[in-house]
N, C-alpha and C positions, 0 to 999 in steps of 0.2 A: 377223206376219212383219216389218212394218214395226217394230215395237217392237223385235221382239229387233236388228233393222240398227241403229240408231238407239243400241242398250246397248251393241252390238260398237264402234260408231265413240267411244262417249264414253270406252269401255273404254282402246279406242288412244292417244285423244289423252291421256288422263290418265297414260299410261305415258310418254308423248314428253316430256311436261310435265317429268316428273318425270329422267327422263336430262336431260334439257335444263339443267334446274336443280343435277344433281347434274354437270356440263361445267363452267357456269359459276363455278361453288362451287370446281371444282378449280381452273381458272383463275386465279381469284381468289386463292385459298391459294396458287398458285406464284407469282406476280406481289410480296405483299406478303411472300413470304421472300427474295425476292431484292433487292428493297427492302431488307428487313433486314439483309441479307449472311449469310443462313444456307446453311451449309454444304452438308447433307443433298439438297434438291433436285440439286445439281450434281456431288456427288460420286458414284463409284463406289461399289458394295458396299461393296466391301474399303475404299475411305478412309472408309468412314461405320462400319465394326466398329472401326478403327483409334479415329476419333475418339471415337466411345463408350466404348473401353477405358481408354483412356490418361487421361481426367478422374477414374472412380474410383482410378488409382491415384494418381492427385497428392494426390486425397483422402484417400488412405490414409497417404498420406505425413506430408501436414501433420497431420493428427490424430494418427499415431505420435510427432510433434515436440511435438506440445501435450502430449500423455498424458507423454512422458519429463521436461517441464519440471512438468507437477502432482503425476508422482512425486517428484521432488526435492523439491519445498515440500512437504509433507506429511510427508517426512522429516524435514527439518528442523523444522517446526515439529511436527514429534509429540519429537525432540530436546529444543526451548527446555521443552514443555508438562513433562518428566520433572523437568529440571531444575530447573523453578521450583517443581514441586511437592514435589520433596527439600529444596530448602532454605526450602519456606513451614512445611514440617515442620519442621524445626529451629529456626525465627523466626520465626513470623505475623506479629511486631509490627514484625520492621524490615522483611518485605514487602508490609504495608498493602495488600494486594491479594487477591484470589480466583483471577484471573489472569493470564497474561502480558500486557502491552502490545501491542494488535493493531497490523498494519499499517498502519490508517488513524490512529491515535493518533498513532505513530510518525514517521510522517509531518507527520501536523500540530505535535510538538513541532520536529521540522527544518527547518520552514519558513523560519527567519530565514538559517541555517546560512550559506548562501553571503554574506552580507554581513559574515561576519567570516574574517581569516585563523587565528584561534586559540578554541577549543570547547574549554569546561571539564564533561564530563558526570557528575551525580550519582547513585549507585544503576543502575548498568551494568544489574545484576542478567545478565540470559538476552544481553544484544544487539541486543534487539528495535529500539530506538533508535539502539543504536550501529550500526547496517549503515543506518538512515536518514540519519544525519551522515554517514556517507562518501560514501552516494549521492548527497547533497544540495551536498558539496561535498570531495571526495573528498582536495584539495590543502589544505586544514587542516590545520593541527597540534590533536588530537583527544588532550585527555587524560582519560580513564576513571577515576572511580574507583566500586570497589565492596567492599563488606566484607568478603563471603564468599570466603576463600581459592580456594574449587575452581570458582566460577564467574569471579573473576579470571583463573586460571590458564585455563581454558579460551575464554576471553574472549581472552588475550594470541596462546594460541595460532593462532584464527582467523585473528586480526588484527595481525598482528607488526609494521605500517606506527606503530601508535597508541600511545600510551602507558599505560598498565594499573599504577595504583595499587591495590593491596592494601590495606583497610583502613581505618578512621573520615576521614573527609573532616578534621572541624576537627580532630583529630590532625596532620593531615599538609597544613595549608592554608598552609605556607610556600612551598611551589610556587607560591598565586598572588601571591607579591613580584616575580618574574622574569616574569611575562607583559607584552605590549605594552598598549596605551593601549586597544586597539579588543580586546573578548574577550566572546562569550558564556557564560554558563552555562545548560546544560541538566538542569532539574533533576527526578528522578523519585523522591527521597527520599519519603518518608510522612510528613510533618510532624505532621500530623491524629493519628499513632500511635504515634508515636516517644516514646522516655522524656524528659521536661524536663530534664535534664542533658545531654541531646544536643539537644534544640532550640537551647536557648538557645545555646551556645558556636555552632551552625551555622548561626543566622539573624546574627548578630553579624558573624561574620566576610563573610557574604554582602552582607550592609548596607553595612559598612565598602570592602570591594572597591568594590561600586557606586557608593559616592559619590566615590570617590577619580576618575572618567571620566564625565562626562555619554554617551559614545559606548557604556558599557557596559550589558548588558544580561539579566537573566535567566527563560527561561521555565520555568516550573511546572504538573503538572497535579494535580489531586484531583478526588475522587468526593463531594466535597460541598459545597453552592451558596454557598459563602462565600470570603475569601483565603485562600489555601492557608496565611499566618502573618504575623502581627503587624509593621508595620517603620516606623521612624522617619520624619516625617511630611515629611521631604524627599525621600521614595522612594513610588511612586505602583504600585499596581495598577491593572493593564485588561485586562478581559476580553476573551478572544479569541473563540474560539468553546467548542459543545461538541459532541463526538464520539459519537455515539449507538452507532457498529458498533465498542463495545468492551465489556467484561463487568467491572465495570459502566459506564454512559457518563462519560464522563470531561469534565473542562471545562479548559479550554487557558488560562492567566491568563499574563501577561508584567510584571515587574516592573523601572523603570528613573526615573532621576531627572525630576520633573517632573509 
């Protein structure tokens, strides 16, 4: 009889214990949310449905805003991809390339951009570049040139602010007689691929510009670990970086007196 009193009392106490502990525990938990400034303890029902409703939508919100701006670039760059591969069909050898010029390429050729007021760009081709030169430095005078008539023309059209040359760069390099003192060139020609009747008359004329301004300066990229082309030994190569998130990685070279 005494046993079973004795299990009844341990019985009890272990229950009190345990409310006791499950009191304190709440206590506890209300004390460090209001600490926190959390809402939910203080509010009513209704302003804690409110508050719970209202964050998925904001959420939905901003993800509908992200999703509209990753359809846009997908467009457009499923756009530049058609493009370039119409006229890699037509040319392989004056698009030295497998693909477009990514973003981060792009980018890294633009980098100098805003330290000149005048940008002389080679091999336009799709744009890819050319939208990093205006983002880079928007109030340039930005002259394009590219050889292919239909990516000219829809190049000019994009971009109606820029200037959009149709056609062989050293053909048409009396444009740079009229530039100022201080001018980049940005250049994406395929030197490495191109026919030696067009190298040579287009590294010349490149040469010749740059030594005419110590201020002036041209960057170049290629897909193979050497200079991108031969130049007179008072014009210096230096490598910049290289670009691995492009197909294939690319290496960044900057060419200028000294």
């Amino acid at each position: 009889m005494v046993d079973n009193l004795h299990y009844v009392n341990l019985r009890q106490h272990s229950r009190e214990n345990r409310h006791t502990e499950k009191r304190l525990a709440t206590r506890k938990a209300t004390k460090l949310s209001a600490e926190r400034g959390a809402l939910i303890p203080s509010m009513s029902s209704n302003q804690t449905y409110q508050a719970r409703t209202l964050r998925p939508r904001a959420a939905v919100s901003r993800s509908g805003h992200c999703s509209c701006l990753v359809l846009r670039r997908r467009v457009v760059s499923d756009l530049v991809n058609i493009h370039f591969i119409k006229h890699w069909l037509k040319n392989p050898a004056a698009v030295g390339a497998i693909a477009p010029s990514s973003p981060y390429l792009a980018r890294a050729m633009a980098q100098p951009a805003d330290q000149f007021d005048t940008i002389i760009e080679l091999g336009a081709g799709t744009g890819v570049i050319t939208d990093a030169l205006i983002e880079r430095n928007p109030s340039a005078r930005l002259i394009a040139f590219e050889l292919d008539p239909a990516l000219a023309g829809k190049l000019a059209a994009r971009h109606p602010g820029i200037e959009v040359v149709a056609g062989c760069f050293h053909e048409r390099a009396q444009i740079l007689d009229s530039l100022p003192e201080r001018a980049l060139i940005v250049s994406a020609l395929p030197f490495r691929s191109l026919p030696k009747e067009v190298i040579r008359p287009t590294t010349m004329i490149l040469a010749k510009f740059l030594m005419q301004n110590v201020a002036r300066s041209l960057v170049q990229f290629t897909y193979q670990p050497r200079t991108p082309f031969d130049v007179p030994t008072s014009l210096t190569w230096r490598w910049r970086r290289v670009i691995w998130r492009n197909t294939p990685p690319a290496g960044v070279w900057e060419l200028r007196q000294g």
